[in-house]
C-alpha positions as CSV (number, residue, x, y, z in Angstrom):
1,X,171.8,37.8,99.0
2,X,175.1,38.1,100.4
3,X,176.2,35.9,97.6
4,X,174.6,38.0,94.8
5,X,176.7,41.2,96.3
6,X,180.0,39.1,96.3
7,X,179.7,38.5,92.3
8,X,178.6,42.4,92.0
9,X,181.5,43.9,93.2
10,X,184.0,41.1,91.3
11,X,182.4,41.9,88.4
12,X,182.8,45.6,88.8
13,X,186.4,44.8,89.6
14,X,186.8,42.9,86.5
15,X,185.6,45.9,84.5
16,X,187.4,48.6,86.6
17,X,190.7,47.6,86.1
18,X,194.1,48.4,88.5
19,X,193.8,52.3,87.5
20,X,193.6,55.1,89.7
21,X,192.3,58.7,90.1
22,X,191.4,60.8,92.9
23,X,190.6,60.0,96.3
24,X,187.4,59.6,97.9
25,X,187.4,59.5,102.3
26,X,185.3,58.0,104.9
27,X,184.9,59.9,108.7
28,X,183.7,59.1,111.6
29,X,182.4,61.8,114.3
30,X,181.2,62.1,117.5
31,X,183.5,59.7,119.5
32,X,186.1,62.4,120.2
33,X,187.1,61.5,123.8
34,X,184.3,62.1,125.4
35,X,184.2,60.5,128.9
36,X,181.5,57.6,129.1
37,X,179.8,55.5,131.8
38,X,177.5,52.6,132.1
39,X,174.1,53.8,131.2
40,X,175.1,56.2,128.5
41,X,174.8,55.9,124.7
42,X,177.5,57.3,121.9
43,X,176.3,58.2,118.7
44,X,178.8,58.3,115.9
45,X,178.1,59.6,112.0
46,X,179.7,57.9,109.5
47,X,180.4,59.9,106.5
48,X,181.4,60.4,102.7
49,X,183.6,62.7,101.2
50,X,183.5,62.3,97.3
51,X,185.7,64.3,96.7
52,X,184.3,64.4,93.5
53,X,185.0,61.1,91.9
54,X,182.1,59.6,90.0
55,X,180.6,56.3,88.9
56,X,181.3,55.0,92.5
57,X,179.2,51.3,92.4
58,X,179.0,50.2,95.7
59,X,180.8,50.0,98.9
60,X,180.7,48.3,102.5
61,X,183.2,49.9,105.2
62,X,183.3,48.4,108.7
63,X,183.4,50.2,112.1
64,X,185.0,47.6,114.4
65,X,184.1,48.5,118.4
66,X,185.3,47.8,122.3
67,X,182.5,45.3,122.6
68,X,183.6,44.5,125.8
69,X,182.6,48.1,126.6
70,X,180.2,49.2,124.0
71,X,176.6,47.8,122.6
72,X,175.4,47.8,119.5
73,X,171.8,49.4,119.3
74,X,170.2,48.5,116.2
75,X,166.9,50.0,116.5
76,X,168.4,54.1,117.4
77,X,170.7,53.7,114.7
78,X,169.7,54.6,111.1
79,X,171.3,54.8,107.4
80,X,170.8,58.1,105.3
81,X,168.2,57.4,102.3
82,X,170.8,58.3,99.8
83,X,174.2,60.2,99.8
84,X,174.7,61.8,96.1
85,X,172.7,62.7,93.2
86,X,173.1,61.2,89.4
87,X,171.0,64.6,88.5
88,X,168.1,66.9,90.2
89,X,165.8,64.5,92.1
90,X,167.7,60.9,91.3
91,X,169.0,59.4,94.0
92,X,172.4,57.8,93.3
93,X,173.7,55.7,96.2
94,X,170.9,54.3,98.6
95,X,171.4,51.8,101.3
96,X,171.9,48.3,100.3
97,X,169.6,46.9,103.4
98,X,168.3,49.4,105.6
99,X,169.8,50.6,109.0
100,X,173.4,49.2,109.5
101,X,173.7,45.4,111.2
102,X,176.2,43.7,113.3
103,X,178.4,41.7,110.5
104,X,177.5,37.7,110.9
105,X,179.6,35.8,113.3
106,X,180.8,39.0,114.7
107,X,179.9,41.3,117.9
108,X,182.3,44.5,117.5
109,X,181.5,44.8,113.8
110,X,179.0,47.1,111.8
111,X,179.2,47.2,108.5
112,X,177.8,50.4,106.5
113,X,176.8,49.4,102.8
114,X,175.3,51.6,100.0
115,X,174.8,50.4,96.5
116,X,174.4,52.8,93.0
117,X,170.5,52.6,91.9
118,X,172.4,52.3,88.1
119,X,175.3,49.3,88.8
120,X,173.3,46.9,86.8
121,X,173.5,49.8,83.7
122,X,177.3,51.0,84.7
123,X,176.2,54.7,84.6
124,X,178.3,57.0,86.3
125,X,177.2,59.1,88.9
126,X,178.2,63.0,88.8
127,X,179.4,62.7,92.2
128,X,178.2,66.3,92.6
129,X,175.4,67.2,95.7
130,X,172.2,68.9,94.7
131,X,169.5,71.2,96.9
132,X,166.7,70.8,94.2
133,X,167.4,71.4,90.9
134,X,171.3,73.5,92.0
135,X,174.2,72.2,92.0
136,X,175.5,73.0,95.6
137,X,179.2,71.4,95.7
138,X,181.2,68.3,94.1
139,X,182.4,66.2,96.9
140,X,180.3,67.8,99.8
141,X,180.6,65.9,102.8
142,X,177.5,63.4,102.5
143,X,176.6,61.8,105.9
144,X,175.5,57.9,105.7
145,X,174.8,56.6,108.9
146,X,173.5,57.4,112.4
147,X,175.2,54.8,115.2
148,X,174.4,54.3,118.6
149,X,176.2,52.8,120.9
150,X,175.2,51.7,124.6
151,X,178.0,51.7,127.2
152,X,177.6,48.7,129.1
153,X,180.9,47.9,131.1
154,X,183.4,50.6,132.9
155,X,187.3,50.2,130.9
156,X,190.3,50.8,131.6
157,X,191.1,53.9,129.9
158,X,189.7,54.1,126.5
159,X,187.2,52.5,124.2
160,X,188.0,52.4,120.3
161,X,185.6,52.8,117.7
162,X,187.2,52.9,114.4
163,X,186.9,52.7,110.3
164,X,188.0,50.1,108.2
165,X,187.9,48.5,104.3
166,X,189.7,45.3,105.8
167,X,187.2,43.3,107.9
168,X,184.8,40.7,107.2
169,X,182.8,41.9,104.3
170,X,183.7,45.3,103.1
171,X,184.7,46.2,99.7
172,X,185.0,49.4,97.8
173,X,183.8,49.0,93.8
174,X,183.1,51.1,91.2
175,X,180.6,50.9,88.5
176,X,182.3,53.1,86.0
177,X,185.3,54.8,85.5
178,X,188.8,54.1,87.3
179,X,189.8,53.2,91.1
180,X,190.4,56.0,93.7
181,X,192.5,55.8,96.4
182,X,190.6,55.8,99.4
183,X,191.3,57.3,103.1
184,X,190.1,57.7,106.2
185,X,188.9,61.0,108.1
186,X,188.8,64.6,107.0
187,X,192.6,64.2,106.7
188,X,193.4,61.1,106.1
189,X,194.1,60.4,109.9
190,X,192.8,57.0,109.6
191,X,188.9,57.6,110.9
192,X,189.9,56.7,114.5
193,X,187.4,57.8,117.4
194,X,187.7,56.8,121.2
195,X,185.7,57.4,124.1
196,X,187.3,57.5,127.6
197,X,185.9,54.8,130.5
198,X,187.0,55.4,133.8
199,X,187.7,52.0,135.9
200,X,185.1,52.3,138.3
201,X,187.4,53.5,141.2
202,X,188.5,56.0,138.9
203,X,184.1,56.9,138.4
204,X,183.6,56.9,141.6
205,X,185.7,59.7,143.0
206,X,185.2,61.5,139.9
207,X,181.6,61.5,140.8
208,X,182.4,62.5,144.3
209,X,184.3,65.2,143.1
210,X,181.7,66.7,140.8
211,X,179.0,66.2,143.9
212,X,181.4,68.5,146.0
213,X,181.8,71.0,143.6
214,X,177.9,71.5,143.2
215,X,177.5,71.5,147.3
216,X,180.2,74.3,146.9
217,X,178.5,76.0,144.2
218,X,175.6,76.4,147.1
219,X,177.3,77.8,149.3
């Protein structure tokens, strides 16, 4: 299968060419420096921003984790049933293989993958968002997946969770049309998310500290 995508998106690259046009962005929310212990989950949204380019074929971008810190939890985590619309009712890009997976012969590596319904045909999507039969914005922010993360292991600080298009099996194609730039986050800030874990020490007399204050809220 993997295979099969491999000569999909080097065909598409054939046909696309080395143009460019717009830009299209990924984000990533919910890991904003939040403090984290053992015992805890984060849940991160990974999503698109269009930005109103259409004909996008297919596309794989990687969120690469502190695995000595964080867990992968495949069965919370989930992939949105499509992201844009081709017209009212027709879905346009759908997941390639249900809910997102830990990338083989990796374990800080998820890889989030959606696929046009029309690459075989080379239609181009509208890149436009739909609420029935209305248009309701061209490049809405589309969300495409739902990951959770277990904290397993106090850090040393900080815990990185971050976007990528330059690990082990991601690719950006399109099936029509020519080659957007592409960015990360709402700005371009590179789609960069932390979490802060305390050394244990450091938990500890945090925790101690919040105990006090609620004996002294009591009082």
């Amino acid at each position: 299968m993997r295979a099969i995508r491999i000569l999909l998106v080097s065909a598409a690259t054939i046909l696309l060419g080395a143009s460019s046009a717009s830009a299209v962005s990924f984000s990533l929310e919910g890991a904003n420096g939040q403090l984290v212990t053992p015992g805890t989950q984060v849940t991160v949204t990974v999503s698109l921003d269009t930005e109103g380019t259409a004909g996008i074929g297919l596309f794989s971008v990687g969120v690469i984790f502190d695995d000595a810190i964080l867990n992968y939890n495949t069965s919370l985590s989930s992939a949105s049933s499509y992201v844009l619309y081709s017209g009212p009712f027709v879905p346009y890009l759908v997941p390639f293989s249900g809910p997102p997976q830990i990338f083989g012969g990796t374990t800080d590596q998820v890889n989030v993958e959606f696929v046009a319904t029309d690459l075989i045909t080379g239609s181009a999507g509208s890149g436009d968002t739909y609420s029935g039969s209305v248009v309701i914005g061209t490049g809405t922010l589309a969300p495409l997946a739902s990951l959770v993360f277990d904290v397993v292991a106090y850090g040393d600080g900080v815990a990185d969770i971050r976007l990528t298009l330059g690990a082990g099996g991601n690719a950006f194609a399109m099936a029509s049309g020519p080659t957007p730039s592409v960015t990360f986050g709402p700005a371009g800030d590179a789609g960069d998310g932390w979490v802060i874990t305390p050394e244990p020490t450091t938990a500890l007399l945090l925790g101690l500290g919040l105990m006090g204050l609620a004996v002294a809220g009591r009082r």
